[in-house]
Every structure is written in C-alpha cells, then in structure tokens.
C-alpha atoms as an extended CHARMM CRD file, in Angstrom:
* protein
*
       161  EXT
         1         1  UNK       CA             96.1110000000      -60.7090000000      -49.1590000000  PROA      1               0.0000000000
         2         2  UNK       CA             96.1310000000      -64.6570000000      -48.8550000000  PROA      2               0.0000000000
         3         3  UNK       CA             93.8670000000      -66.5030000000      -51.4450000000  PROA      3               0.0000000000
         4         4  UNK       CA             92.5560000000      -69.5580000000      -49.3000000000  PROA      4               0.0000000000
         5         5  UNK       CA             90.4270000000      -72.9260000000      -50.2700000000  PROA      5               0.0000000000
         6         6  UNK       CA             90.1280000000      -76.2170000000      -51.4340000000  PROA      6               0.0000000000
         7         7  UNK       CA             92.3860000000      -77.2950000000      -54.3320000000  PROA      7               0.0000000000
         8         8  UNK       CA             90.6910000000      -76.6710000000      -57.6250000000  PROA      8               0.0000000000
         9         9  UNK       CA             88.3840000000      -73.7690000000      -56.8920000000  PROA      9               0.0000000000
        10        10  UNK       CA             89.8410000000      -71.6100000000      -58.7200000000  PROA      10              0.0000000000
        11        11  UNK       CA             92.5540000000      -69.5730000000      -55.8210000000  PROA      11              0.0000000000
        12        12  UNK       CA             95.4640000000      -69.5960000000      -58.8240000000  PROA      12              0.0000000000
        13        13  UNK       CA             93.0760000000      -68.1100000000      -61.5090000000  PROA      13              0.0000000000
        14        14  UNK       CA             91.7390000000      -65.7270000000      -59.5570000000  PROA      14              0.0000000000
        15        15  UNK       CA             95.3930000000      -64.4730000000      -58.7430000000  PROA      15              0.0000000000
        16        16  UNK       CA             95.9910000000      -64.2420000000      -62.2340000000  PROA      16              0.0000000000
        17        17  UNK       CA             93.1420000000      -62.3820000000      -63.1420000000  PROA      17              0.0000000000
        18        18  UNK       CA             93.7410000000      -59.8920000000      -60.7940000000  PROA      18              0.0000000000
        19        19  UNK       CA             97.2810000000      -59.8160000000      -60.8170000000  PROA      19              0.0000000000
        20        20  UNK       CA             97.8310000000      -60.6270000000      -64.5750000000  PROA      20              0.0000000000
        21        21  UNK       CA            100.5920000000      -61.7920000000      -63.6090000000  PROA      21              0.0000000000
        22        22  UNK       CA            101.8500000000      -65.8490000000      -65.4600000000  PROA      22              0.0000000000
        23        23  UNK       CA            100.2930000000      -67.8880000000      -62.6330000000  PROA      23              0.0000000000
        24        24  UNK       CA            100.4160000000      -71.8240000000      -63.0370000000  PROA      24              0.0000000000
        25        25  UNK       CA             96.9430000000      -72.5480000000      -63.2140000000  PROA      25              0.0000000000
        26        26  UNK       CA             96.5240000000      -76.2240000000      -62.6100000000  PROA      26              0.0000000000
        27        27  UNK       CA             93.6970000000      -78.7230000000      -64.8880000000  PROA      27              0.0000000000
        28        28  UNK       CA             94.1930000000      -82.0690000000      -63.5090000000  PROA      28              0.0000000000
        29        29  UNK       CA             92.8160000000      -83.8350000000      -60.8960000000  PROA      29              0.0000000000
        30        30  UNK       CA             95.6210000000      -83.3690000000      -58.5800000000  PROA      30              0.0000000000
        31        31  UNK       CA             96.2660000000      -80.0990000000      -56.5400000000  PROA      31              0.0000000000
        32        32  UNK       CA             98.3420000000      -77.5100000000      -58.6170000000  PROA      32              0.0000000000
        33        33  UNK       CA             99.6010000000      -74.7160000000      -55.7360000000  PROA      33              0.0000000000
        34        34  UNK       CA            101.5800000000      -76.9890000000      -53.3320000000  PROA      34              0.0000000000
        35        35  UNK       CA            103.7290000000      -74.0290000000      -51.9480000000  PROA      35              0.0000000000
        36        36  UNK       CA            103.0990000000      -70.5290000000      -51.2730000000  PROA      36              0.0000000000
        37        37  UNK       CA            103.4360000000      -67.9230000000      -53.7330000000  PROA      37              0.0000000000
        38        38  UNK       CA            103.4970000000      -64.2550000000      -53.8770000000  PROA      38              0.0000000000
        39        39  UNK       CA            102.4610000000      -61.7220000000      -56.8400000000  PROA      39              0.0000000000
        40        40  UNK       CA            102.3590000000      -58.5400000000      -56.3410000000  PROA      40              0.0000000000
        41        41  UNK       CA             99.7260000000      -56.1560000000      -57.6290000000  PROA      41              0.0000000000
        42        42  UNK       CA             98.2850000000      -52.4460000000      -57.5020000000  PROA      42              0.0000000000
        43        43  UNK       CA             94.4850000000      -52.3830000000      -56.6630000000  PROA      43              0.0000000000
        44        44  UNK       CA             92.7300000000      -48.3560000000      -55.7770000000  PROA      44              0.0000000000
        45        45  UNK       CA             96.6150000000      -46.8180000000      -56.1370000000  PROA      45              0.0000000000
        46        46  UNK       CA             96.8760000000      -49.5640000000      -53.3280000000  PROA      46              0.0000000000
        47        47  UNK       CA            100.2280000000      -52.1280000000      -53.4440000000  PROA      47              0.0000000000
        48        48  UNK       CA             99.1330000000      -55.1600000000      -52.2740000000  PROA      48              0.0000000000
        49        49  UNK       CA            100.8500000000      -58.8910000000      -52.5490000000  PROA      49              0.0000000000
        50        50  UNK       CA             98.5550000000      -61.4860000000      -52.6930000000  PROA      50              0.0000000000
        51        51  UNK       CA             99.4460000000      -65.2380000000      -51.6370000000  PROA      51              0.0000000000
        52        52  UNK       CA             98.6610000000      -68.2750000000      -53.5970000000  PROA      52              0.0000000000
        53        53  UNK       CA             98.5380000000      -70.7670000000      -50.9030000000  PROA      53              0.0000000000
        54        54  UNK       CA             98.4110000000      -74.3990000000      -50.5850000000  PROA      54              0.0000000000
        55        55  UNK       CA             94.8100000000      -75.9160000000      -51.1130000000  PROA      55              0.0000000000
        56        56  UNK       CA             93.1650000000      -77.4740000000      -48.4290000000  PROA      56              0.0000000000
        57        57  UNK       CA             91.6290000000      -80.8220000000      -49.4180000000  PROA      57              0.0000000000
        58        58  UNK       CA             94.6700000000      -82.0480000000      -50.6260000000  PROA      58              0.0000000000
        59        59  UNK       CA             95.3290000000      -85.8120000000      -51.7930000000  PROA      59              0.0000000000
        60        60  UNK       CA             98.8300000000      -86.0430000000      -50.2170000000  PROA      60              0.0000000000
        61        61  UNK       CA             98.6080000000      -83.8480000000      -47.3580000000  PROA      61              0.0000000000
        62        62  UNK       CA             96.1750000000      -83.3160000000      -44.1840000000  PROA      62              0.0000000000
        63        63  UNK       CA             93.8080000000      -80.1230000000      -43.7670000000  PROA      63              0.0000000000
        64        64  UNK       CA             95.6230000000      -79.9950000000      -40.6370000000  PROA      64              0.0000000000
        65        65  UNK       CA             98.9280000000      -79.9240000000      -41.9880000000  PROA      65              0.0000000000
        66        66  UNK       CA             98.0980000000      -77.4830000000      -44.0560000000  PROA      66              0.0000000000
        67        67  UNK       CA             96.0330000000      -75.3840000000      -41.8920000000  PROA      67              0.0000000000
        68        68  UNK       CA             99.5050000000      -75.3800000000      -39.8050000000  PROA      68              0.0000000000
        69        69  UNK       CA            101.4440000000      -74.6870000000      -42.6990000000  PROA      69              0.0000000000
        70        70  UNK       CA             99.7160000000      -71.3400000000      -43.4060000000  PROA      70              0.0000000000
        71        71  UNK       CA             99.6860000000      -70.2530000000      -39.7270000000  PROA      71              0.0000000000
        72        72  UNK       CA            103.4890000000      -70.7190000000      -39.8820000000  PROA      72              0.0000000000
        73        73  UNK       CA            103.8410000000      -68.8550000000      -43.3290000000  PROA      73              0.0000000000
        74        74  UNK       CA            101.9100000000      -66.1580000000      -41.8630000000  PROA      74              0.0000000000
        75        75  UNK       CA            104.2260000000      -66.2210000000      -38.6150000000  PROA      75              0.0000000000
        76        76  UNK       CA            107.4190000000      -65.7340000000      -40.3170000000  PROA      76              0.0000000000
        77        77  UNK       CA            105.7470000000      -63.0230000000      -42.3180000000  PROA      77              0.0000000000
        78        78  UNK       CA            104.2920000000      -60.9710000000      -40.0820000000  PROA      78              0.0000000000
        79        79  UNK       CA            107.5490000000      -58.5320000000      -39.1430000000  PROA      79              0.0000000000
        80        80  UNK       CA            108.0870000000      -57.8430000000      -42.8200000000  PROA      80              0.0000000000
        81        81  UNK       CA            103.8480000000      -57.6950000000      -43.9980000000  PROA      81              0.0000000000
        82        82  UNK       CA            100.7070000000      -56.7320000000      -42.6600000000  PROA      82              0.0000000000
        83        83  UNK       CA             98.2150000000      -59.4940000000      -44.0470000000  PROA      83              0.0000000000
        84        84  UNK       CA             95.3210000000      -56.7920000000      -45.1890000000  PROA      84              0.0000000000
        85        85  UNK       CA             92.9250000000      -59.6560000000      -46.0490000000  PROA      85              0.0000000000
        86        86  UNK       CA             91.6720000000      -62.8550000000      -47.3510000000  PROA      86              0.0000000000
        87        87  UNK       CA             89.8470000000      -64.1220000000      -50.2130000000  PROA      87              0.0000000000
        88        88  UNK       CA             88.0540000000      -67.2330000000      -49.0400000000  PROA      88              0.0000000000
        89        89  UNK       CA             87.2980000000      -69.6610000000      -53.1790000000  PROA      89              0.0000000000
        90        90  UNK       CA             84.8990000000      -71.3700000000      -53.4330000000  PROA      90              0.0000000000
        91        91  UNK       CA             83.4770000000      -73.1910000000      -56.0210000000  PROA      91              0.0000000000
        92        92  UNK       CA             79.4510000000      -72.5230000000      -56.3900000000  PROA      92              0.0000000000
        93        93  UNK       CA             79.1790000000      -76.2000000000      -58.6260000000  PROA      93              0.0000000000
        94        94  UNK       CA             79.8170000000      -77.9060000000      -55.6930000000  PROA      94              0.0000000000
        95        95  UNK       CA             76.4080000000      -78.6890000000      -53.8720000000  PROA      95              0.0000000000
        96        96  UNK       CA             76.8280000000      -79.5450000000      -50.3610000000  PROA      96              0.0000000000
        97        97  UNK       CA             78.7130000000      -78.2740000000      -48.3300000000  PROA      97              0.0000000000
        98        98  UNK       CA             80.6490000000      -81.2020000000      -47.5960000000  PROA      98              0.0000000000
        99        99  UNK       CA             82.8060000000      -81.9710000000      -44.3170000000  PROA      99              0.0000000000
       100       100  UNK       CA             85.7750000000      -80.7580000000      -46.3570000000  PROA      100             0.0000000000
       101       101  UNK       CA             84.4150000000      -77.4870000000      -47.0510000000  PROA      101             0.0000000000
       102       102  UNK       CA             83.1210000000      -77.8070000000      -43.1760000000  PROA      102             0.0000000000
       103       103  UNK       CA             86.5920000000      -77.9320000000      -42.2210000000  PROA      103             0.0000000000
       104       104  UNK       CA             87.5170000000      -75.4710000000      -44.2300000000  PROA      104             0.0000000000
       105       105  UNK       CA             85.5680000000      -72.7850000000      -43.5000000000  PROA      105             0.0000000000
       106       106  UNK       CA             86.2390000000      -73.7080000000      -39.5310000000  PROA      106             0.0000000000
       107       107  UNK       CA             90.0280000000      -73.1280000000      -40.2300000000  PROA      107             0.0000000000
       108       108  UNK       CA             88.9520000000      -69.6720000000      -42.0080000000  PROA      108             0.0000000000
       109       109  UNK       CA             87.3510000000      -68.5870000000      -39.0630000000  PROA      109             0.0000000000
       110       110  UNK       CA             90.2130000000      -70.0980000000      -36.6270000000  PROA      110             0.0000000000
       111       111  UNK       CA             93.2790000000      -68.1510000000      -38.9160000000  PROA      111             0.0000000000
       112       112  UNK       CA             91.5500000000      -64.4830000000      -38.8910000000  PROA      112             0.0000000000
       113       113  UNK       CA             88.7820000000      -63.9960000000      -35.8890000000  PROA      113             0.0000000000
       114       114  UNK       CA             85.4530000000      -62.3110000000      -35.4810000000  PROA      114             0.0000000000
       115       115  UNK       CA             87.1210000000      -59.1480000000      -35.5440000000  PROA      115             0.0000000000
       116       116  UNK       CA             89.0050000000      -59.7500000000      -39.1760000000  PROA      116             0.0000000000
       117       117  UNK       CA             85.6280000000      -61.1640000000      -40.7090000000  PROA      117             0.0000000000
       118       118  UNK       CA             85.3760000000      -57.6640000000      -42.1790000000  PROA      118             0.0000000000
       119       119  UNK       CA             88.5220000000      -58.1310000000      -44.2910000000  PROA      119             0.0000000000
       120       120  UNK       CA             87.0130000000      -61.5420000000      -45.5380000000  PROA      120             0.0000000000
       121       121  UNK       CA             86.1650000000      -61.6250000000      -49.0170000000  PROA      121             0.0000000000
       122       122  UNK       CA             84.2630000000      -65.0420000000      -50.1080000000  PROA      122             0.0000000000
       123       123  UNK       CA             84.8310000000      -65.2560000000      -53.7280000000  PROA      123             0.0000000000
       124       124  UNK       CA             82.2510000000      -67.7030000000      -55.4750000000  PROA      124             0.0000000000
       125       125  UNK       CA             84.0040000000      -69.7270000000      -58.6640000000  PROA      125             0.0000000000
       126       126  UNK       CA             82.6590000000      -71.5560000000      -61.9670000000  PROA      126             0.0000000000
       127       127  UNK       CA             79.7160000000      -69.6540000000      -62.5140000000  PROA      127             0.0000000000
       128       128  UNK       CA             80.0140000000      -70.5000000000      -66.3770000000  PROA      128             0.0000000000
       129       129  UNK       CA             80.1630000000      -73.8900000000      -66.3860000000  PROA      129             0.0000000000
       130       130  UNK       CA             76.1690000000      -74.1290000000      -64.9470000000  PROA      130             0.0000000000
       131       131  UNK       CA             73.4550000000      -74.7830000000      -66.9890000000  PROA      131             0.0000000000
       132       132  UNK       CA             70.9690000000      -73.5580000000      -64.3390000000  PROA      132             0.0000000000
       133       133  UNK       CA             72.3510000000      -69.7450000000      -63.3830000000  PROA      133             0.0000000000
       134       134  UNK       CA             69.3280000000      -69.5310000000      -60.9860000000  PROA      134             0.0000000000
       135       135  UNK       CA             69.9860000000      -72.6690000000      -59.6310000000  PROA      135             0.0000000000
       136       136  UNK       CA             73.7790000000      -71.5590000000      -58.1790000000  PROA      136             0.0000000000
       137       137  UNK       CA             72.2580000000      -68.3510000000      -57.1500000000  PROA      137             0.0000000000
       138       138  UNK       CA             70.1510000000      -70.1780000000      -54.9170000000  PROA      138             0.0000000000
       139       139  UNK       CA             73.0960000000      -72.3070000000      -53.6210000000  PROA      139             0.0000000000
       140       140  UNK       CA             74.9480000000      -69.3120000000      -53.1250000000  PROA      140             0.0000000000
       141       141  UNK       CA             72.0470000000      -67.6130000000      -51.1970000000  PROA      141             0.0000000000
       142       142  UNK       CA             71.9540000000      -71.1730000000      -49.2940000000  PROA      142             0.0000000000
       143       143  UNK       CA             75.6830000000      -70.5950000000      -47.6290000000  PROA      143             0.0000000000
       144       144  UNK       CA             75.0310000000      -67.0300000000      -47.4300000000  PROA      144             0.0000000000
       145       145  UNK       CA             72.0770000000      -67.8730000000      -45.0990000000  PROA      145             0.0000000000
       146       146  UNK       CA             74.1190000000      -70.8750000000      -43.7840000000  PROA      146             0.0000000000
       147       147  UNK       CA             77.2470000000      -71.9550000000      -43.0980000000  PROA      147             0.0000000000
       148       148  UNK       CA             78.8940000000      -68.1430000000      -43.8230000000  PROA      148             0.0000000000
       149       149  UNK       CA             76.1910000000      -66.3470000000      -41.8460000000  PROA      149             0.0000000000
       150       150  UNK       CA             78.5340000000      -65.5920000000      -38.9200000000  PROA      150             0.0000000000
       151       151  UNK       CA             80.7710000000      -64.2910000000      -41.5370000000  PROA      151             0.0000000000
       152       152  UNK       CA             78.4260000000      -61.8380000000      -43.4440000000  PROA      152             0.0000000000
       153       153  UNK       CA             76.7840000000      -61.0480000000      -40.1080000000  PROA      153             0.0000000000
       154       154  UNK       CA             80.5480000000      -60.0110000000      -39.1300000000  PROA      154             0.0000000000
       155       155  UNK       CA             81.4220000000      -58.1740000000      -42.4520000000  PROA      155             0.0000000000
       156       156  UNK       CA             82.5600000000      -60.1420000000      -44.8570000000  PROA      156             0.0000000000
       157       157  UNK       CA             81.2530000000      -59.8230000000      -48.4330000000  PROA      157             0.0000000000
       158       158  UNK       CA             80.8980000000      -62.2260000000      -51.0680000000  PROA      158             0.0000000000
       159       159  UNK       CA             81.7030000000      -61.4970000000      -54.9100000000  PROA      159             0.0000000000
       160       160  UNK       CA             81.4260000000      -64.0040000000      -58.2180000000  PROA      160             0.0000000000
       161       161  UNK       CA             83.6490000000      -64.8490000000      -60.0850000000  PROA      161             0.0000000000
C-alpha cells in the first residue's frame, strides 16, 4: 500500500500510526521522506507493506521527478509485490486547492486508473489543529464534491485522520 502526497501532510505519521512501527516523522519546513520506505504491518489477519514515499511538492526536486520516481519504484517492484492500494494525505488546513495539490491529485489519477479508484483511500490530516471543526468539514465536503468527485464517483473513500 503506497502512502502518497505533498510533503508535510502527514504520509510518515500516518505510517506510524498504523504500523507502530519507529517512523521518522519530520517537523521542519523542509520535506522529511526523501526515499522510499517500507514497514510492514498486519491489518484484518491481512500482511500488508505499506510505502512511505517521497512527497510531492518538494523544495529540491520536481513533481515530475518525483512522479517518475514512484512509477519506477513501483516498476521494479511489481514481480516481487502486488501494490493492493493507495492512501492519497492530505492535509484538510490547507484551503485551496492549490496548483500543487492540482498536480498532485492529476498524478494520483495518472499512477492507478479509473479502474484502481476503488483501492484509493483519501486520508484527510490535521483535524486538531482547527479552531473551526465545521469549518474543515465543509472544506472537506468542498473536494469531495470537487476536485475528488471522479474519485468517489469511482470508489474511493475518504477517512480523517
């Protein structure tokens, strides 16, 4: 399962939380997962790995680069793992969805296909740090009904975090 987004939404934490496994979590302004990672986990009796990977939005490197850098990863991967899913961060403070996120979301769509949308999970982050709760469910119910409609409409669910 490949944990994908912009740097500091949250991918790393999330890993650890379901994983409990020592994951570097970054809290500076520069991007903490700069390689790919694996941890492996049990979730339903299931074994799963799930893959820290580079965030997209990154200060040193291209969304392009890294966009290619995944979709290599994956390529050497694929004879020894089936990827089962992905968990799409991202960070419900933020409050437009910017060209970054744009981009994003574009490359999310490119990597798995209509027909993988179902094995999309869109995980939303920093629910806590809100004063207004109502206020980010409304922003979430804004992507839901906007830029991740094709997504939903094809399957994919979104969770908070």
């Amino acid at each position: 399962i490949a944990v994908i987004g912009l740097t500091g939404v949250g991918k790393s934490s999330i890993i650890k939380t379901l994983t409990g496994s020592d994951v570097h979590v970054e809290h500076s302004i520069s991007a903490g997962t700069t390689t790919f990672a694996m941890f492996p986990t049990i979730i339903d009796d299931q074994r799963y790995i799930l893959i820290d990977t580079p965030g997209f939005n990154d200060e040193n490197r291209s969304d392009v680069e890294i966009f290619q850098e995944i979709l290599t990863w994956f390529e050497t991967m694929t004879p020894y793992c089936d990827l089962a899913g992905i968990l799409y961060v991202q960070d419900i403070t933020v409050d437009r969805f910017n060209g970054a996120a744009k981009l994003n979301l574009a490359m999310l769509q490119a990597l798995c296909g209509e027909k993988f949308y179902k094995n999309v999970t869109i995980i939303t982050t920093k629910w806590g740090t809100l004063r207004s709760p109502r206020k980010a469910e409304k922003r979430e119910e804004e992507f839901i009904k906007g830029p991740w409609k094709d997504l939903i409409a094809g399957g994919t669910r979104v969770v908070q975090h």
